[in-house]
Structure formats: C-alpha cells, structure tokens
C-alpha positions in Angstrom: 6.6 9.1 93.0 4.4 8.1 90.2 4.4 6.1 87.3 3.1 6.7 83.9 3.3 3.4 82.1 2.1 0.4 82.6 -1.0 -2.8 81.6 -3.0 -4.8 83.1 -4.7 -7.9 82.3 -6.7 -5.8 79.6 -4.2 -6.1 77.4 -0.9 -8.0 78.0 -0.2 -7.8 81.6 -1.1 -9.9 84.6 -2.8 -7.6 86.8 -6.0 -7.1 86.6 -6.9 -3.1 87.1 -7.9 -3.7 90.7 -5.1 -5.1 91.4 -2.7 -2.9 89.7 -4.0 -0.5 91.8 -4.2 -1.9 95.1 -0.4 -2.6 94.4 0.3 0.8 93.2 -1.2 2.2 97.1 0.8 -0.4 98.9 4.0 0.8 96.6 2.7 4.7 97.7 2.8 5.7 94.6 0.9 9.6 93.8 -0.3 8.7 90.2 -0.7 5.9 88.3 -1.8 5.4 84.5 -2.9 2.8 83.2 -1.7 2.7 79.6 -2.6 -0.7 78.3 -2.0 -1.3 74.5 -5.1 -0.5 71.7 -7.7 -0.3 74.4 -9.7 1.2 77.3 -10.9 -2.0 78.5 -9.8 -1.8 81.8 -9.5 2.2 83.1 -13.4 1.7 84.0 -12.3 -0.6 86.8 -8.9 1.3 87.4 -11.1 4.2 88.3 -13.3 2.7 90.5 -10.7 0.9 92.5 -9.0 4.2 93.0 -11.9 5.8 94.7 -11.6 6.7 98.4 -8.0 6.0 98.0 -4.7 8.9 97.8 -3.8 7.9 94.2 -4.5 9.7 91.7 -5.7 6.9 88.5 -4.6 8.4 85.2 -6.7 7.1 82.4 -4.5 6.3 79.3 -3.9 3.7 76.1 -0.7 2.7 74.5 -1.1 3.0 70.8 1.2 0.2 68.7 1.6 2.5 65.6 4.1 2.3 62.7 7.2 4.2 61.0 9.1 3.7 58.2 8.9 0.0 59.0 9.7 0.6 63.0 7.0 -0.5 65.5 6.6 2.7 67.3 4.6 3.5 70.5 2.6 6.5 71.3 1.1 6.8 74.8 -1.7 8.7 75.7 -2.2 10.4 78.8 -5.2 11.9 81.0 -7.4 10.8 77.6 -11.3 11.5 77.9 -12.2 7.6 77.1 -15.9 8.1 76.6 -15.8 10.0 74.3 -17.3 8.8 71.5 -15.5 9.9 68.5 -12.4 8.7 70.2 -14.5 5.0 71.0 -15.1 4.7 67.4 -12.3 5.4 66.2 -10.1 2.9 68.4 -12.8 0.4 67.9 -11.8 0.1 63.9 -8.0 -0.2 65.1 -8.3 -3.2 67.4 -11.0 -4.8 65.0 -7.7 -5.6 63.0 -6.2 -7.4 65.4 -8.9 -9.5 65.8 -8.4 -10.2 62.4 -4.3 -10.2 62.8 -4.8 -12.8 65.3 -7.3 -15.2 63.3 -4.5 -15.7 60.6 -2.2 -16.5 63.6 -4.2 -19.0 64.8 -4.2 -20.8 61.6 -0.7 -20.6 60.4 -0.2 -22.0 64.3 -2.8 -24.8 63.9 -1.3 -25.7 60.6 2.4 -26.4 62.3 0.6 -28.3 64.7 -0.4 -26.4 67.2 -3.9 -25.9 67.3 -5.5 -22.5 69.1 -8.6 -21.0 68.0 -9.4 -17.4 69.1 -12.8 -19.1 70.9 -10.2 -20.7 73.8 -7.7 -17.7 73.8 -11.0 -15.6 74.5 -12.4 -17.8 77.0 -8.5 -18.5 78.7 -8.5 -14.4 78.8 -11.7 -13.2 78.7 -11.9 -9.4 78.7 -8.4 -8.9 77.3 -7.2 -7.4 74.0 -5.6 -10.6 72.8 -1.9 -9.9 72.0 1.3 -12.2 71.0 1.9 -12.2 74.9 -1.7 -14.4 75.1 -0.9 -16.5 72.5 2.9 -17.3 74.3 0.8 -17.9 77.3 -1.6 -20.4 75.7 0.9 -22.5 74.4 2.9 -22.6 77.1 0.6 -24.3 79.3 -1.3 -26.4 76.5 2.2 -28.2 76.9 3.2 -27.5 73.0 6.5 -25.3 74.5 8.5 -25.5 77.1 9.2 -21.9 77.9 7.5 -18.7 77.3 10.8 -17.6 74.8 10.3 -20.6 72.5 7.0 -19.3 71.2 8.4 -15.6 69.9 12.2 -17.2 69.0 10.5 -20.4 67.0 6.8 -19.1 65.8 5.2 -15.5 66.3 8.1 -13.6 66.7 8.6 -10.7 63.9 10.5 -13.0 61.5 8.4 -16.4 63.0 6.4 -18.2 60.2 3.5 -17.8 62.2 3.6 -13.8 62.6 1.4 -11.8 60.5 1.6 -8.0 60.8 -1.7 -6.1 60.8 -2.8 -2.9 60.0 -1.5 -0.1 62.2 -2.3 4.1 62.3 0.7 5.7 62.1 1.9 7.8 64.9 0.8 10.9 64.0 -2.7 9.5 63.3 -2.4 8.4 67.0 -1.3 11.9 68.2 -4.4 13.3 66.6 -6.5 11.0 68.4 -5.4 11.2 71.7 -5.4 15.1 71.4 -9.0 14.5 70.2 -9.5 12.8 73.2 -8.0 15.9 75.1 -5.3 13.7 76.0 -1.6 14.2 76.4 0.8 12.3 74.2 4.0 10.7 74.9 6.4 8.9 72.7 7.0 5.9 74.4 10.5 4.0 75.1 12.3 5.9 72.3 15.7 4.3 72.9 14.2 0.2 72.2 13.6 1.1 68.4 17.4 0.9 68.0 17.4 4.0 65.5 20.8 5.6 64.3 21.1 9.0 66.6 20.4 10.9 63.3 16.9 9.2 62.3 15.8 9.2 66.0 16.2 13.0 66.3 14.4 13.3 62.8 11.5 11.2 64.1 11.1 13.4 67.3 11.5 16.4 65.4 8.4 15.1 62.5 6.2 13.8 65.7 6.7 17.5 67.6 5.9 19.1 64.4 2.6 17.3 64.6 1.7 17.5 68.4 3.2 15.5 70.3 3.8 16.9 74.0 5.7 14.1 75.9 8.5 11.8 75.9 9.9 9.1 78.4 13.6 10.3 79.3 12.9 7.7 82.4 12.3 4.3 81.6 13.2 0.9 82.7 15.3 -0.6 81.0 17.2 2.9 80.5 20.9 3.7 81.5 22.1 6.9 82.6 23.6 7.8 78.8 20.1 7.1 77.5 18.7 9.1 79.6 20.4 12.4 78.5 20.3 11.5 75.3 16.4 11.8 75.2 16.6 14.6 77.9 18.9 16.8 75.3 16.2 16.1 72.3 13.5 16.8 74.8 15.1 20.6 75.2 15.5 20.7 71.8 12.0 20.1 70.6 10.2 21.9 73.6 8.9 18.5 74.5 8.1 17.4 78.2 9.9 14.8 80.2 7.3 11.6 80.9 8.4 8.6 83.2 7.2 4.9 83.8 8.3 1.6 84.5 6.1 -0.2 81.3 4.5 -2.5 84.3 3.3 -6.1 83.1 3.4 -8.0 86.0 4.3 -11.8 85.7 4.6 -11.1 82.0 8.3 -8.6 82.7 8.9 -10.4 86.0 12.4 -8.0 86.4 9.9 -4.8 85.7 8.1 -3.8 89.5 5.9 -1.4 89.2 7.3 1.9 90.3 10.8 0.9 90.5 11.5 -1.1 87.2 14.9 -2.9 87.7 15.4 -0.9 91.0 16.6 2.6 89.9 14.0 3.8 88.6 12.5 6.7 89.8 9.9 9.1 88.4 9.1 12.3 90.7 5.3 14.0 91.3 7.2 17.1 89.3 6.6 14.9 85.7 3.1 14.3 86.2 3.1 17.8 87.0 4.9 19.2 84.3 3.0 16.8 81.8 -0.4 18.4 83.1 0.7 22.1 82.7 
C-alpha cells in the first residue's frame, strides 16, 4: 500500500519528516509522499530518514491555488525540488503568506488577542506558518478553549480576522510542477462542493493544461464519490492518485495509510502515476 498525500510539521501537520516516516515503515507502507502545503521545507529530512529503509520517500508540495473564487489544491508528485527555477519561483508564493499572516496577527492583536509572527516562528520554528499554527497558538496561550473556536469565531473564511492572500492559480501551479518534472494531481476534488456540471468543467480546463492526476481515493471519500471522480478520470485520460491527506494530531480521525479505516490505496497507483 502506499499513500500519496500527506504534511508534516513543515507545514500544518504534527509530524515532523522523520517521524512521518518512521510511522509510514512501521504502517509498511511501499511509498510515501510527502506533500506539505507551499513548501519543500521538509522532503530534505523525509529523504534522509528513508535511507537504508524499504520505502520508497516521494518528494512532493501541495499547492493552495485559486478558481473562480474556490480554494483549489494541486499536488505535485516526484517534483525535482532543487531545482532552481522551481525554488524561485515557490519562494515568491509563500513570501505572501508571510505577508497574509502579518495582517492576521494584527486584526488578532486588535480583538485582543495579541500574537506576533516573532512567537509563532519561534513556537514552530521551521514551519510554513498556516491558519492551523495560529489555532494552535491560541489555543494554548489560553485565549480559546478549543481548537474550533479559533476558525468558527476569528480566522475562518468569513472570520474578521481572515485575510486572503495572493494565490497562482492552478494552472500556474501545473506548469510549475511540470517544470519541476513533477507529476500533478488535483487534490480532494469532491471538498470544493462544486455542482456536478462545474466540477467536470474544471477537470476538463485543468486536463487541457497538463494536469496528469487526480485523487478518486481519498479519506474522507464514500463509495459514490469515488466513481464519480473515477468516471471523469476515464473521461479526461487522467490517472487515478490516492492518499489519506495525513496531519497527525492536527486530523486526529485521518491515520496515515488508512484514513478513517477504509482507505486503501494499492502499489498499482503509484505505479500507474509514474508511467
């Protein structure tokens, strides 16, 4: 089995890369990527830990890109992380969400909670700091109760303290992980809640423009869901990807490999995704 989607504590997840996989061996899992969101801060670890080991560590990113208002996610695949064009490029993206987050920790510190990006940094040092962080922060600063309160009552999408930032769209995102000689994969398609009509129009626009993959075996995914995004799949001579979207403590009903239970994703997708 393998799984081709999930973070660490690079981005938003509570394993660090080590640990993810050290968990993904005693899980005996085949292949594992690491997809965390906007970076690559952790697949240099990943790696390493892998080594001497019978798991095969995919190197991959999670881009959080935009669509006629949707948030839509692109994963990439097998990318080539060094190389430069690609680390310049992604390097202007999450430089504006450092800049997101600043306005959030004002807007936050003038409803009286005060956060600076300083002590989120310094709480989760080597992470791309994400709404999850932020949660996190002021959960155990004492100013919420409960992890929920934060998104429902401040930096959710319609919270007074959200502010959206600059996102590439997803085809910019294709182009870059193809750049990158990467394989990409439109992530989750069933959680953007689009109409059956406007879903198969945005698979059809993203095919048109490169995109290889897409998850037909995802978590949080019944078996009607399933075919649904199998039968586009066929359609659009896209191939089938699989993962569990992993974040440790952070999706405490998500395990890595398994997601709720029933989810299973064979060596043939990895497979088929590398052909």
């Amino acid at each position: 089995m393998v799984d081709l989607h999930t973070h660490t504590t690079a981005s938003d997840g509570t394993f660090s890369p080590a640990e993810l996989v050290a968990y993904a061996v005693e899980k005996g899992l085949s292949a594992l990527a690491v997809t965390d969101h906007d970076t690559i801060g952790g697949l240099k670890e990943a790696l390493k830990a892998s080594e001497g080991t019978s798991l095969e560590l995919i190197p991959g990113i999670e881009f959080s890109t935009e669509y006629k208002g949707k948030d839509i996610h692109i994963v990439g695949l097998n990318i080539d992380f060094e190389n430069p064009c690609f680390v310049e490029k992604l390097k202007r993206f999450t430089d504006s969400r450092d800049i997101r987050n600043e306005k959030m920790c004002k807007l936050l510190t003038e409803k009286g909670l005060p956060v600076t990006m300083e002590q989120l940094k310094k709480r989760f040092p080597d992470s791309v700091i994400t709404r999850a962080h932020f949660a996190r922060f002021l959960l155990e600063q004492g100013y919420i109760s409960q992890l929920e309160t934060a998104f429902n009552k401040y930096i959710g999408d319609n919270g007074p303290c959200y502010v959206p930032r600059e996102k590439v769209n997803p085809v910019q995102s294709i182009r870059l992980i193809l750049e990158a000689k990467g394989i990409p994969v439109l992530a989750h398609p069933i959680l953007y809640k689009l109409p059956v009509k406007e879903l198969e129009e945005l698979v059809a626009y993203l095919a048109k423009h490169g995109l290889i993959g897409i998850e037909a075996i995802y978590s949080t995914y019944n078996r009607a869901d399933e075919a649904v995004i199998r039968q586009l799949a066929k359609k659009y001579h896209l191939t089938i990807s699989g993962g569990s979207d992993f974040h440790g403590k952070n999706k405490p009903y998500i395990d890595l490999g398994v997601g709720r239970g029933n989810l299973k994703v064979p060596d043939e997708v990895w497979n088929n995704l590398k052909q």
